[in-house]
N, C-alpha and C positions, 0 to 999 in steps of 0.2 A: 753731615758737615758740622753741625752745630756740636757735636760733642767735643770737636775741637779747642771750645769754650767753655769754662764752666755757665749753665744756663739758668737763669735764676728763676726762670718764671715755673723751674720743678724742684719744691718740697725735697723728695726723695734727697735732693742734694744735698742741702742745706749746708751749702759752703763744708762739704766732706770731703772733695779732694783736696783740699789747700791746707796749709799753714799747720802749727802746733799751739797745741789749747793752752787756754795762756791759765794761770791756778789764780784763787780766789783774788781778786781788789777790794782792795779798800771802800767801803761808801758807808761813807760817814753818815749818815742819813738813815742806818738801816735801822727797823724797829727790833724789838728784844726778841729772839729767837732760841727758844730753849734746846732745838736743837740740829746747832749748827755743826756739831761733833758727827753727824751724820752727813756730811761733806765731802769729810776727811774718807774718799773711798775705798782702802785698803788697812784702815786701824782695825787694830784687834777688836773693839769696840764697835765699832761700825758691823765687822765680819760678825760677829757674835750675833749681832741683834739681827742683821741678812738672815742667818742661818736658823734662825728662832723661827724667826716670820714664815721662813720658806717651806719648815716643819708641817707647822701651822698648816698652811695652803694645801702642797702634797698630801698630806694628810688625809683632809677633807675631799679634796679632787681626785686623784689618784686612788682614793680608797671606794670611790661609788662605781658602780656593777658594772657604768656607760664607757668610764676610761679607756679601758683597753682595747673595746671593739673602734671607739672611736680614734683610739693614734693608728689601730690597724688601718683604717679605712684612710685615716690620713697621709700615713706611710705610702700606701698603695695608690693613692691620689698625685704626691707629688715625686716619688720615684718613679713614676712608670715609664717602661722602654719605651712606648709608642706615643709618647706626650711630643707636641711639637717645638724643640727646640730653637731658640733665639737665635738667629745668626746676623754676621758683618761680611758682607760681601767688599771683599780686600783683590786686586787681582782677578784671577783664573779661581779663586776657592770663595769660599763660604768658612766664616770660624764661629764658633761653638764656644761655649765653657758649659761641659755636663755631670749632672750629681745622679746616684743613683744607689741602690742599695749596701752594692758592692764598692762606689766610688763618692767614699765620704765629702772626702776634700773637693773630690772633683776633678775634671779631663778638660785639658785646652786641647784640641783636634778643632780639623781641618777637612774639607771633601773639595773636591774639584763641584763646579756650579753644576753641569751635565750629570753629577752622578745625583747632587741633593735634590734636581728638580725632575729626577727619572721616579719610576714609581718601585716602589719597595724601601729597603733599610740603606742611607747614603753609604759608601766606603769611606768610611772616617780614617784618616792619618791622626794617631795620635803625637802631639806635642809637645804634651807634660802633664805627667802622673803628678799631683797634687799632694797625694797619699803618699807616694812613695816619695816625694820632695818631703812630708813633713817627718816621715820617720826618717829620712836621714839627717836631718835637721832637726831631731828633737823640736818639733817647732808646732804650733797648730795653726799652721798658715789656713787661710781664707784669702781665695783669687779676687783680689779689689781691680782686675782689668788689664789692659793691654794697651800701648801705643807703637805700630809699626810704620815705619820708613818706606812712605810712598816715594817712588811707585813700584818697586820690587818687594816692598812690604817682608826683604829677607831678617833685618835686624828692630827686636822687638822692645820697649822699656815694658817690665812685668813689674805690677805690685804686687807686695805680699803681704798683709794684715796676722798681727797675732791677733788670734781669739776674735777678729771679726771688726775690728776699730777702724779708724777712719786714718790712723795714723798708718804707713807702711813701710816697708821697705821696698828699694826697688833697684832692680838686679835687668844689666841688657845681658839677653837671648836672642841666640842666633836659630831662624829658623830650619836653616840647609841641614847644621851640624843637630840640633834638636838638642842643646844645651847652654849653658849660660858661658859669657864671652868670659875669658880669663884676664883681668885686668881691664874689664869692660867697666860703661858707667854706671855704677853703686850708689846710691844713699843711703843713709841708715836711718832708722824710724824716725818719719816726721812725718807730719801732713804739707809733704812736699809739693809742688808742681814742676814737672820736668817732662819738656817735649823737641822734639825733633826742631833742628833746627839744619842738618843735612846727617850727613854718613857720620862725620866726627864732631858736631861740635852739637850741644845740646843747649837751649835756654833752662834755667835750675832755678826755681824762690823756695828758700828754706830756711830754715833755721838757722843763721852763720853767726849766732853768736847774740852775745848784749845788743840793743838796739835796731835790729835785722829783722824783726817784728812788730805789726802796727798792734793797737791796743788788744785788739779781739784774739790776736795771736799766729793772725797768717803773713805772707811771705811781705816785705815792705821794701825788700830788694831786688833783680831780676838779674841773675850773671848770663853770660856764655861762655861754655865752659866745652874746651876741647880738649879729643882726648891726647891721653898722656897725661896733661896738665894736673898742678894740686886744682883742688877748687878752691882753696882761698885765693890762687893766684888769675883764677878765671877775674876778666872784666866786666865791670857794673856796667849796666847798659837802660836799666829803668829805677828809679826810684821811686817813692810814693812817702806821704803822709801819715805818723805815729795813728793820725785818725781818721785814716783809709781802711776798707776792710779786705783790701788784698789787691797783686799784682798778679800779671799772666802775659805772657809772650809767647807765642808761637808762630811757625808757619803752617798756614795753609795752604796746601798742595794742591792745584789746579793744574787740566792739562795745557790751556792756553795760555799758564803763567800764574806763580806761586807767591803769596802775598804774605808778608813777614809781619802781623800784627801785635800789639799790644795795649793792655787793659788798664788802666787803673782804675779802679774801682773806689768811688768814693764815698759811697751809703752801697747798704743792700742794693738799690734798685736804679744806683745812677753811678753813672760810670764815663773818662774819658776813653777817647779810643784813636789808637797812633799806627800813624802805619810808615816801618823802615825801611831803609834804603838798601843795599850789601854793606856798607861803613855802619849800618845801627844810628843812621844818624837820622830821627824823626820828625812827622808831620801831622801836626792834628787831624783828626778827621771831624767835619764843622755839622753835631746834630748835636740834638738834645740831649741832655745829659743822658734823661730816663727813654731815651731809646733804647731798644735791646736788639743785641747784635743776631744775626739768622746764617749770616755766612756770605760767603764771596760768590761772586759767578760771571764770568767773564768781563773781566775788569770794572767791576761793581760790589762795594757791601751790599747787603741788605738788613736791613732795621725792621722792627714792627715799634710804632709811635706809641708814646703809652701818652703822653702830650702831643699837644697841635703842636705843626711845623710846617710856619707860613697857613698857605690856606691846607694844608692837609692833614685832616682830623687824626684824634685819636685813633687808636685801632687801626691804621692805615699800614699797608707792609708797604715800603718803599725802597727805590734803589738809588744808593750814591755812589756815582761814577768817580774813581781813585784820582784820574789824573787831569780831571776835567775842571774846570773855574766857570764854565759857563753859567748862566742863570740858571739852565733849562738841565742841568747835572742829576738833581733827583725828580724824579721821576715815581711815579704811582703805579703800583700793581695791582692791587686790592684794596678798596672799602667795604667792608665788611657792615652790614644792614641793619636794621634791628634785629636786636636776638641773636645776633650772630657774633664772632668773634675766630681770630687767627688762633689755630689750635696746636700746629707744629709745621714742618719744612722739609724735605728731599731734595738734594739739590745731584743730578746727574751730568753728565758730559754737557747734554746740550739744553737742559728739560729745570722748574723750578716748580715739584709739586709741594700744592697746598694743602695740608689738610686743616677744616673749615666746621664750624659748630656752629649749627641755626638749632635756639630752643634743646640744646646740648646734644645735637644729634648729628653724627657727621658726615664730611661731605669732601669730596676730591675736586682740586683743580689744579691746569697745566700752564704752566706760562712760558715762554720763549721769545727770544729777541729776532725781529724780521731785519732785514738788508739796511733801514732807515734806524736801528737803535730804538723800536717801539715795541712797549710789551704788546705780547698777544694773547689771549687765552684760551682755555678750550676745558670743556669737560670732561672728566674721566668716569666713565662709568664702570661701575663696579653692581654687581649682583643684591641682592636686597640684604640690609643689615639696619642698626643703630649706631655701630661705631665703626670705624676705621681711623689704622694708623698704622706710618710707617714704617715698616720694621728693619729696613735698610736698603741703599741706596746702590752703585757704583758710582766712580768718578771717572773711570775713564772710559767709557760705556751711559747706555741710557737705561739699564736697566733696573727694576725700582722693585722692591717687594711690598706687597702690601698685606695688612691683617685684617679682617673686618670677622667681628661678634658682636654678640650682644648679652645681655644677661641668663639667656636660657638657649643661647644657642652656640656650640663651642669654635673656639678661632678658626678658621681657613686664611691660608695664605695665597694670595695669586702673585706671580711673576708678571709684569709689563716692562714692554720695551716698544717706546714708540719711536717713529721719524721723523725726523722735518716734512717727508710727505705725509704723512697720516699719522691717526691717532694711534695707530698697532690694537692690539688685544689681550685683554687682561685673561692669564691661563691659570687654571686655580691647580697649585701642587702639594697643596699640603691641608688636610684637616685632623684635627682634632677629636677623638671618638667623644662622643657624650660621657658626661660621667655619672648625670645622676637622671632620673625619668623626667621628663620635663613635660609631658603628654597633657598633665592635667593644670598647666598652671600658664599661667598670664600676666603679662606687666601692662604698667598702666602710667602714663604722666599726670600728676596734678600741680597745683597750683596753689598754698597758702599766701593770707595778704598777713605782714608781719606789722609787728607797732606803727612804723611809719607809713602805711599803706602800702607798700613794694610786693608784689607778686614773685612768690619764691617758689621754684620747680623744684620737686622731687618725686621718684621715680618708684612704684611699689611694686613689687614681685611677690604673688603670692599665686595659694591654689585658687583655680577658676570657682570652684562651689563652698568657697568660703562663706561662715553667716556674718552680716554686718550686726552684732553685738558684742563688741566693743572686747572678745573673749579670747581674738586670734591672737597668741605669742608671738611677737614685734620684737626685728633689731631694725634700729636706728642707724644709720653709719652718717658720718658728717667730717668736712675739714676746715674748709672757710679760712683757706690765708694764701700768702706766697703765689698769689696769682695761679694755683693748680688748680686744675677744674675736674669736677669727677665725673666720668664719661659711663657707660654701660662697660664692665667689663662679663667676662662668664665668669657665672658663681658656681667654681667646680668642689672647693672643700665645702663651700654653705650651702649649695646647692644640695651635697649629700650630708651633710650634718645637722641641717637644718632644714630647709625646705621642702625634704621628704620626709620629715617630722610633723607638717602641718605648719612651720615657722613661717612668717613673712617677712619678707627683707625690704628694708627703705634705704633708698641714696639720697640723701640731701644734697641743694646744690645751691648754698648757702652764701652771700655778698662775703667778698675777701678771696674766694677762688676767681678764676679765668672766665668762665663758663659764657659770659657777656662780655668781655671784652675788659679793657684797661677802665672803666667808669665801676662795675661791678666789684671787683677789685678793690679801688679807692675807696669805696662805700665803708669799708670796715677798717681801712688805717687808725691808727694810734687813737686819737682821741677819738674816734667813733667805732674801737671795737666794737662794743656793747651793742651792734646792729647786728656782727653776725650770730649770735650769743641770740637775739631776740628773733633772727630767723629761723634757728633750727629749734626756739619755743615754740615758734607760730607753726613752725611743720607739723609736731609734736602732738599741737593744739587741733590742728586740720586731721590729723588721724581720726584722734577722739572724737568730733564733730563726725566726721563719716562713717564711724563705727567699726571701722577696722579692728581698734585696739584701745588698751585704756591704762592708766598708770598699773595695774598688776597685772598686768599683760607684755610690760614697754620694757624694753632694754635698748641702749647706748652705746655706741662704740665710735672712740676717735682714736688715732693713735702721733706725739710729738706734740704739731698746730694741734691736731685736733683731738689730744689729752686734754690740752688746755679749753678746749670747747665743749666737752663734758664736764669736765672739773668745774666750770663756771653755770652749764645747765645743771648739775645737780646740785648744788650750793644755792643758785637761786631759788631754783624751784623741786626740792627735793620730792613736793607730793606729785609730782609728773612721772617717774621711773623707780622701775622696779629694781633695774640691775643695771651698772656701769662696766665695761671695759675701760679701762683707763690706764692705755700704752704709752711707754716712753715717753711721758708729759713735761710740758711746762707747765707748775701750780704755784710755784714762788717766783711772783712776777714782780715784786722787789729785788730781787738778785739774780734774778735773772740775765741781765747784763752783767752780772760779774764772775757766774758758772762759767767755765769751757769757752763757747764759741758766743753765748750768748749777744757779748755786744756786736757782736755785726747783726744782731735782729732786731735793731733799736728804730729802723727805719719802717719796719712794721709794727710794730708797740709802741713804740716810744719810748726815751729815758725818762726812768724813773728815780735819777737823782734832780731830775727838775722839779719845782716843787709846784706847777699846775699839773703835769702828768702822774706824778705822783700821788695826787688826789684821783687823776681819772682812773689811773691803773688800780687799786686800793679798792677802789668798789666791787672790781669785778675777782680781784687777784685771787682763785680758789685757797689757797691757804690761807690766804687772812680774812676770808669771810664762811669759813668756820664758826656755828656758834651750838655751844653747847646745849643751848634749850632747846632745838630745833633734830627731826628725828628725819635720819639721810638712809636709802638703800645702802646695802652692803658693796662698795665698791672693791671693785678686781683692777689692784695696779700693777702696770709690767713693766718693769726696765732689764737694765744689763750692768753689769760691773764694769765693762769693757763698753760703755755707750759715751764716747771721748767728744759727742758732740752737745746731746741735751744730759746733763748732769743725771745720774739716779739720784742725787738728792731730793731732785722734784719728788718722785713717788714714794722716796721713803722718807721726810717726812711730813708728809700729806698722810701717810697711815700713821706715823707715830702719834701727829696729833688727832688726829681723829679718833685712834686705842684711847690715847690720853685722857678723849672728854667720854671714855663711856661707848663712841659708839662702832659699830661690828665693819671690819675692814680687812679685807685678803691681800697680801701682798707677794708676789715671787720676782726676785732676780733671779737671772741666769749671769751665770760668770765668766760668758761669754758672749759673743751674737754682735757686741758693737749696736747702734742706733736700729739697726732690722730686726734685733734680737734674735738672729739666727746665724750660726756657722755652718750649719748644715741644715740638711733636708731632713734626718732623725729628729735636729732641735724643735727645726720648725713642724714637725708632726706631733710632736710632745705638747710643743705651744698650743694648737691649735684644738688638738682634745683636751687639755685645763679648759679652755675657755669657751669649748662647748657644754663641758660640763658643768661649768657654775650655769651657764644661760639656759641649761636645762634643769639645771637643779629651781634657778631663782623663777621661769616664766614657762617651761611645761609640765613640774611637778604636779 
C-alpha cells in the first residue's frame, strides 16, 4: 500500500521518483573551490579526466589474476534462473520484472498466483521484452516500475529511464493487448509523479515550465489531466511552496472505498496531508506534521509518530478515522518497547500486518478491527529466522507473502492467508538455494559504547575457528541516516567473495538509521551528525578491543548517506582503515544543497548557507577536511555519469583533491547505472568484482 506514497523513511529513494534536478545555485558563501569545472558533468574536460581516472582503475583491477573468476562468479550469482524473484500480487497474478543473461534490459511477465505458488518453474506471460523495446527504440531503457489501475489492473503507467537515472519517461500500457496505448498518457523525461486517478483521468507534478518547480527541483504543482486533453489545459488541483520539497496526489484503491489523497511535503521528513472529495475539493487531515503516512484501511489513515501526539508517544502506529471529529478518532495500535521500533506495513482486504524490530531482529504482527471499531492483535508466527519482511500484499483478498533470512541463511518465502476466524498458516513456497558454504561460519550481535556513552549494535559474520589476533580481514558496512535501518539481509555475492576467503563482514547499525525507532534517528540530525560518524568509530574501535581485526586488517564501505559516513571516518581517523569503498557519495557538504536534488536533504544535514551550520557542517564535511600532512588509505570512489540524484562531483572531486595533495586515490564512473550504478546485471557483476578486488588486493594480500 505504502508504495502508493513516496516513503521517506527508505534511503533507496531518496526523493528519486519525483521532480527534475534543478542545476547548480548560487551560494554566495561558497569557499574557493579549484574544482568546480568538475560539476559541469558532460564537458569535454570533465569527460577527459573521467576517462583518465577510469584508465587508471581498470588498469589496476581488471589486470589482477581475481577479476575474471570473480565477475564470473558474480555473473552466475546474480543471473541465475533459480534465484527467487520479487513479485506484486495485482489481481488473480503475481508480476515480476526479470534480468538474466540472456535478458539484459529485462522481462515484465506475469503468472497466475496457483501456478507461482505450485512447485516447479511458474508459467510466466511475458509482457514486455525490455531488450527488444530498447533496440527498437535505439534507447537504453532501464524498467524504473509500473503503476496499474486497480482493480482490473488492465492499463499500466511504465517508466522508462535512459542509462539508469531517476528521471524517465513514461508511456501507458495496455495489459490485454501487451503494447503501449496509442494516443495514450505520455510524459517525456522528467522526474515526474503520475498516478491513477481512474480509467481516464490521471493526477501529473512535472515539469510545466518556469516556476512549476520548488527549489530542490521537484513537482510544486499537481494537475488532473484527462485523456484526450493538452496537459497544459489539464486543471491545477494542488499547489505548494518554491520551498516545499515536492507534491503528490493519488488515489488509493480500497475495496470498501477508495481514498483520493494528497501530499505536500514541506521538509524531507514533514509533510501536510489532504484528503478530496470527487470536486478535488480538500480537507486537512489534523496530525503532526512529521508523521509518516503507512496507508488507508477501512476508513482510516495510518501514521507511525515520529513525535508525540497528545498522550501517544513517539514510535507509536496509529489510526485516524477520515470522516470522524470525535475525540476518540485516532486510536493506537502499536507501541513499540524498548529496542524495538515499526519496521514496515502490509495492509490486505481485511488484515494490517506489522513488521517489527526488537534489538534489530524481526518480528510479525496482525491487527484487525472487531464489530466495536477496536484494534485487535494477534501473532504471526513464522518459522525461525533474524529478518522478516514483506514482500507483497493483496488488496482484495488477505493474502500476504512473506521473506524471512538472515545473513547466512538464504530468503524463503511463505504465503499466509488468514481469517477473521483464525489465524490461517503460513505455507513456505519458495526458497532460495545457498550460494556460498555457510557450514563453518557464525554470526554474532555486539555492542560498542560510542563517545557519548550510547550502546551501538552491530552484527559480525565470520568463520567459527577464527583466531582472535586482530589479523582476520574485516569489511565494515555502515549507513546512519534517513531513518533506514540495516536489518540481516543473506550475503550472497560476499558470502562467496569474501567470506569464503576467510573475510569477516560487519553490519553497523549506527544512530541516524531506524533500527530504534524515531529517537535513534534524531540522535544524528543536522547539528549532531558527528554522533553517527562517532558510532561507526566506537564500532570500529570495539573490533580492535576483541581482536577480530585491526587497522591493516579493516576495510569500509558505505554507499550515497553512507559515502558520506566513510568519507568523514576516514578523514577523521585515517590510522583506523586499511581500505575505503566509497559509493555514490556525498563529500561536499557545502554544496551540497545546491547539486541536483540536494536541497530536499537540508532537513537531514542542515543548511549550510547558514552561518552556525555552516561551521557545524565544515568540521566534519570530507572534502574540506582534507589535509595534506596527514597520510589516508587508498580510497575506491564509485559514482555514475547518469546519477541525476547525488552529483558525481562528490567523488570526483574528493579524488581530484586528494591526487592534488600527493595522495593515492582509485576512482571509476560508469556512464550509466543512475544512483544504483547499475543498468543491468553484467554492470552490476563487473562492479562487484572491481571492488572485491581492491579489498582483496588492500586486506587479504
Amino acid at each position: 500500500m505504502r508504495d502508493m506514497i513516496f516513503r521517506f523513511s527508505f534511503v533507496a529513494c531518496w526523493l528519486g521518483f519525483f521532480g527534475a534536478c534543478s542545476t547548480h545555485q548560487a551560494n554566495p558563501k561558497s569557499l574557493h573551490d579549484p574544482y568546480l569545472w568538475l560539476e559541469d558533468v558532460e564537458s569535454k574536460r570533465s569527460a577527459s579526466w573521467v576517462a583518465d581516472q577510469n584508465k587508471v582503475t581498470l588498469d589496476l583491477l581488471q589486470g589482477d589474476s581475481r577479476f575474471a573468476g570473480f565477475k564470473k562468479q558474480a555473473a552466475e550469482i546474480l543471473q541465475d534462473k533459480d534465484r527467487i524473484p520479487r513479485v506484486a500480487i495485482r489481481g488473480p497474478y503475481v508480476y515480476s520484472f526479470w534480468q538474466d543473461k540472456e535478458h539484459v534490459h529485462g522481462l515484465w511477465r506475469r503468472a497466475l498466483i496457483e501456478s507461482y505458488e505450485s512447485e516447479g518453474e511458474p508459467e510466466w506471460e511475458i509482457l514486455l521484452d525490455f531488450d527488444a523495446l530498447a533496440a527498437a527504440d535505439t534507447e537504453n531503457w532501464v524498467y524504473k516500475g509500473s503503476k496499474c489501475l486497480p482493480p482490473t489492473y488492465e492499463r499500466c503507467l511504465v517508466s522508462l529511464s535512459r542509462g539508469g537515472k531517476d528521471a524517465v519517461v513514461v508511456r501507458e500500457f495496455d495489459l490485454n493487448q501487451k503494447s503501449f496505448v496509442p494516443d495514450g498518457f505520455h510524459l517525456a523525461e522528467a522526474k515526474s509523479i503520475i498516478t491513477w486517478i481512474d480509467r481516464d483521468r490521471v493526477a501529473v507534478g512535472t515539469d510545466y515550465g518556469p516556476g512549476s518547480l520548488v527549489d530542490s527541483g521537484y513537482p510544486r504543482l499537481i494537475k488532473v489531466w484527462k485523456r484526450g486533453q493538452a496537459l497544459d489545459q489539464a486543471p491545477l488541483v494542488m499547489e505548494g511552496q518554491k520551498t516545499d520539497v515536492y507534491l503528490w496526489m493519488g488515489r488509493v484503491y480500497r475495496p470498501e472505498g477508495s481514498v483520493t489523497l494528497g501530499v505536500r511535503r514541506v521538509s524531507f521528513f514533514k509533510a501536510e496531508y489532504w484528503i478530496f472529495d470527487e470536486n478535488f475539493k480538500k480537507t486537512r487531515v489534523e496530525v503532526p506534521l512529521d508523521a509518516d503516512y503507512q496507508g488507508v484501511f477501512h476508513g482510516r489513515l495510518l501514521f507511525l509518530l515520529q513525535s508525540p501526539m497528545g498522550n501517544m508517544p513517539e514510535g507509536a502506529l496509529v489510526s485516524v478515522a477520515i470522516d470522524s471529529e470525535s475525540q476518540d478518532r485516532v486510536k493506537v495500535l502499536l507501541e513499540p518497547g524498548p529496542n524495538s521500533a515499526v519496521e514496515d506495513l502490509g495492509i490486505s482486504r481485511d488484515f494490517v500486518f506489522v513488521n517489527t524490530l526488537k534489538n534489530v531482529k524481526g518480528d510479525l504482527l496482525r491487527f484487525s478491527l472487531d464489530q466495536d471499531g477496536q484494534w485487535q492483535r494477534a501473532q504471526v508466527d513464522i518459522p525461525g529466522h533474524s529478518s522478516v519482511s514483506i514482500m507483497s500484499q493483496a488488496t482484495a483478498s488477505n493474502k500476504i507473502y512473506i521473506v524471512t533470512e538472515s545473513f547466512l541463511v538464504p530468503k524463503t518465502v511463505y504465503a499466509l492467508e488468514p481469517s477473521q476466524n483464525g489465524p490461517g498458516t503460513s505455507r513456505r513456497i519458495k526458497r532460495q538455494k545457498e550460494i556460498f558454504d555457510s557450514s563453518g561460519m557464525v554470526t554474532e550481535q555486539f555492542f560498542a559504547e560510542s563517545k557519548d556513552g550510547t550502546k551501538i549494535p552491530y552484527f559480525v559474520i565470520r568463520p567459527r575457528d577464527i583466531k582472535y589476533d586482530g589479523a582476520n580481514p574485516t569489511l565494515l558496512y555502515g549507513y546512519g541516516g534517513f531513518r533506514v535501518s540495516m536489518t540481516p539481509r543473506y550475503l550472497k555475492i560476499a558470502g562467496k567473495l569474501w567470506l569464503q576467503h576467510g573475510g569477516v563482514y560487519v553490519l553497523s547499525n549506527i544512530r541516524g538509521g531506524g533500527e530504534f525507532g524515531p529517537s535513534w534517528h534524531k540522535a544524528a540530525l543536522r547539528g549532531n551528525r558527528q554522533k553517527a560518524f562517532d558510532d561507526f568509530i566506537a564500532v570500529t574501535e570495539d573490533l580492535f578491543a576483541r581482536g577480530i581485526t585491526s587497522s591493516d586488517r579493516l576495510g569500509i564501505e558505505g554507499g550515497s548517506n553512507g559515502g558520506l559516513l566513510v568519507g568523514a571516518a576516514f578523514t577523521q581517523r585515517p590510522d583506523l582503515y586499511k581500505a575505503v569503498l566509497c559509493e555514490v557519495p556525498l563529500l561536499d557538504m557545502i554544496r551540497y544543497s545546491s547539486l541536483l536534488a540536494g536541497a530536499s536533504w537540508m532537513e537531514e544535514y542542515g543548511d549550510p548557507r547558514q552561518d552556525d551550520m555552516r561551521e557545524t557542517i565544515l568540521k566534519y564535511s570530507p572534502y574540506h577536511n582534507l589535509k595534506k600532512e596527514r597520510d589516508y588509505p587508498e580510497v575506491f570512489f564509485i559514482t555514475s555519469s547518469k546519477d541525476d540524484r547525488v552529483h558525481p562531483a562528490h567523488a570526483r572531486k574528493m579524488t581530484a583533491r586528494m591526487k592534488a595533495m600527493g595522495k593515492n586515490a582509485l576512482f571509476f564512473e560508469h556512464q550509466d547505472g543512475g544512483h544504483s550504478v547499475r543498468a543491468n546485471l553484467q554492470q552490476k557483476a563487473r562492479l562487484q568484482a572491481l571492488q572485491y578486488v581492491y579489498l582483496h588486493q588492500k586486506l587479504l594480500n
